[in-house]
C-alpha positions in Angstrom: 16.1 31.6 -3.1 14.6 32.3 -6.4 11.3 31.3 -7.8 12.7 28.8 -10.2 14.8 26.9 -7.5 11.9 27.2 -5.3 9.7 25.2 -8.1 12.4 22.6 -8.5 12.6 22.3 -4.8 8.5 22.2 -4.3 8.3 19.6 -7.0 11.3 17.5 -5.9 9.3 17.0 -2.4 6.1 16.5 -4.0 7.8 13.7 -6.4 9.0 12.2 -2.9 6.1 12.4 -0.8 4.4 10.4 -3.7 7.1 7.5 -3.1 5.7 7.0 0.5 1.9 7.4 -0.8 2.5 4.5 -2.8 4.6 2.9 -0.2 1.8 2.8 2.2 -0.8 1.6 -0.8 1.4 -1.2 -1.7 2.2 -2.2 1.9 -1.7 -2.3 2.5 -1.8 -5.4 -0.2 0.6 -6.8 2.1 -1.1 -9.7 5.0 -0.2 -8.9 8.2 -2.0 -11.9 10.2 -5.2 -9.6 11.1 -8.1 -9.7 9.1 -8.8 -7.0 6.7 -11.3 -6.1 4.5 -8.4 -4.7 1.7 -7.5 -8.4 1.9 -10.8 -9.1 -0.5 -10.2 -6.6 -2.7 -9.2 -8.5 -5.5 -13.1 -10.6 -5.7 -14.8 -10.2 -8.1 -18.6 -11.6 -8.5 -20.8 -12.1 -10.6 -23.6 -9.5 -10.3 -26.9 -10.5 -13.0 -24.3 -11.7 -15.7 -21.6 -8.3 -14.5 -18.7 -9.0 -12.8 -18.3 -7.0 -10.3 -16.0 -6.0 -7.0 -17.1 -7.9 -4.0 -17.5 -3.9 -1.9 -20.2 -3.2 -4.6 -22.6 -6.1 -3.9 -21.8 -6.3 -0.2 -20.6 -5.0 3.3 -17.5 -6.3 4.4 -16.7 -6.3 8.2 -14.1 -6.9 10.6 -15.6 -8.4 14.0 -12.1 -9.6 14.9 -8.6 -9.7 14.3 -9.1 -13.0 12.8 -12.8 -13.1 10.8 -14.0 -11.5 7.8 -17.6 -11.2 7.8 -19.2 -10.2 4.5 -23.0 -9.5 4.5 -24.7 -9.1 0.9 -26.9 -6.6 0.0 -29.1 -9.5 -1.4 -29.6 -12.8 0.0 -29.6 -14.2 -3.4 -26.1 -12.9 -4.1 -24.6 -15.2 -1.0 -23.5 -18.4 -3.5 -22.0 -15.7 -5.9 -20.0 -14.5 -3.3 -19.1 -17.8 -1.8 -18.0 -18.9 -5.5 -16.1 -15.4 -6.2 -14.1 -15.8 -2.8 -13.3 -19.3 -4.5 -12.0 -18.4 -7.7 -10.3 -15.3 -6.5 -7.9 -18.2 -4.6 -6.6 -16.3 -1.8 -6.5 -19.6 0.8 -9.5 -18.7 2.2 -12.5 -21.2 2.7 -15.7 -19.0 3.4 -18.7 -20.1 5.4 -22.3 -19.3 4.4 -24.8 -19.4 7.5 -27.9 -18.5 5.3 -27.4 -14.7 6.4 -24.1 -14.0 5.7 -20.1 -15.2 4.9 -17.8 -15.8 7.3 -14.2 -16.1 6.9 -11.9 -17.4 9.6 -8.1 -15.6 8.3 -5.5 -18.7 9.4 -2.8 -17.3 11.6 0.9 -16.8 9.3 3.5 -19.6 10.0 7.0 -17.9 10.8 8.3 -18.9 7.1 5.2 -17.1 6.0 6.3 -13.6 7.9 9.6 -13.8 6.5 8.5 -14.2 2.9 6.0 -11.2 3.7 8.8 -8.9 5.7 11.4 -9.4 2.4 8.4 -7.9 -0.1 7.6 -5.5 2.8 11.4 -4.7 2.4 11.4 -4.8 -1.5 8.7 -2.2 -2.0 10.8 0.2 0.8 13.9 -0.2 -1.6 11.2 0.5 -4.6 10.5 3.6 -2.7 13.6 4.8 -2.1 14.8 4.3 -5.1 11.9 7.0 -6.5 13.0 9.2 -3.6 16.8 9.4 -5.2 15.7 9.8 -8.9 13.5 12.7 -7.9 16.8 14.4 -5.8 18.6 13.0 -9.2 16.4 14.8 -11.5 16.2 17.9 -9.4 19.9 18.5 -9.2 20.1 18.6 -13.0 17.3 20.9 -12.8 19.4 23.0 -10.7 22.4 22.8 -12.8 20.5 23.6 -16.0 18.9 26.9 -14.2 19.8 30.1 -14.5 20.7 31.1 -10.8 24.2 32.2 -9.0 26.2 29.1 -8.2 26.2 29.9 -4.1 22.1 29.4 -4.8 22.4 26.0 -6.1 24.9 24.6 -3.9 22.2 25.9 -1.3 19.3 24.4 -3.5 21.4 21.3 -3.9 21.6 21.1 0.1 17.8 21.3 0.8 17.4 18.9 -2.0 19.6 16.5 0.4 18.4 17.3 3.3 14.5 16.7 2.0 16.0 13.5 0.1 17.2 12.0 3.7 14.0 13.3 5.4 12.0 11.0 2.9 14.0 8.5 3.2 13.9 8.2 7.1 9.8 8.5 7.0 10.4 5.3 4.5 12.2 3.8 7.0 9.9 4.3 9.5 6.9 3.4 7.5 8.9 -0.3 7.0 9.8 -0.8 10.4 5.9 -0.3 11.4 5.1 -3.1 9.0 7.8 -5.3 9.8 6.8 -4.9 13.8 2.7 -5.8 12.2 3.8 -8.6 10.7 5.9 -10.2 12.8 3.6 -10.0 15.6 1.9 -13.1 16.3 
């Protein structure tokens, strides 16, 4: 195969294996009934007049598959924390015991696991789509280049075959979460 058809080949799968890097980001923002310490990403406290994300003022733990445990830095920062965990409003009600927060994660209702399989489902379809505009925007790459026909029919194939490759790790990748969150 020649160079060229090599590079549109190479950066076709690179394109793709970037769909299911950012298939496996987004499905981290997805609940899946354990506790997780991604799940408090999104807090934000205020740090001496700074707001600032909850990881930089504290350590947040996982003792169990249903507690969050945050332990600040400072002991002074604990009401900040308690009050950022608040106005983030993620349905969590967090408990200060003088040392640190703790944060019982309810268990999902079956309605609940539905609504999070179908987003869980969504950003697959997101990510497959990105998977056939990259084999989409390779073949016209081949077409425009410069090589013998019988090399891009054969260029075109790979293409295919890496397209259907990607898109069966995508599958795979789903059916993990789907199995995580439906798990009571």
């Amino acid at each position: 195969m020649n160079e060229e058809l090599q590079f549109i080949l190479d950066s076709a799968r690179e394109s793709m294996q970037g769909a299911i890097k950012h298939l496996e980001n987004e499905l981290l923002n997805i609940r899946a009934g354990k506790a997780n310490p991604v799940m408090l990403k999104s807090v934000m406290v205020d740090y001496y007049g700074a707001s600032t994300p909850l990881s930089q003022v504290a350590n947040v733990n996982t003792p169990d598959g249903r507690t969050l445990s945050i332990q600040p830095w400072e002991k002074a920062m604990l009401a900040e924390i308690e009050k950022g965990i608040m106005v983030a409003n993620l349905g969590f009600n967090p408990m200060n015991n003088g040392e640190s927060i703790i944060i019982n994660v309810p268990p999902l209702t079956e309605e609940r696991r539905r609504e999070l399989a179908k987003m869980a489902k969504a950003e697959a379809e997101n990510a497959k789509v990105s998977i056939r505009n990259a084999r989409k925007d390779a073949n016209q790459e081949i077409k425009k280049s410069e090589a013998s026909e019988d090399e891009q029919k054969n260029c075109e194939i790979d293409v295919q075959a890496a397209t259907d490759n990607f898109i069966q790790k995508v599958d795979a990748v789903l059916a993990t979460k789907e199995k995580e969150i439906m798990t009571v």
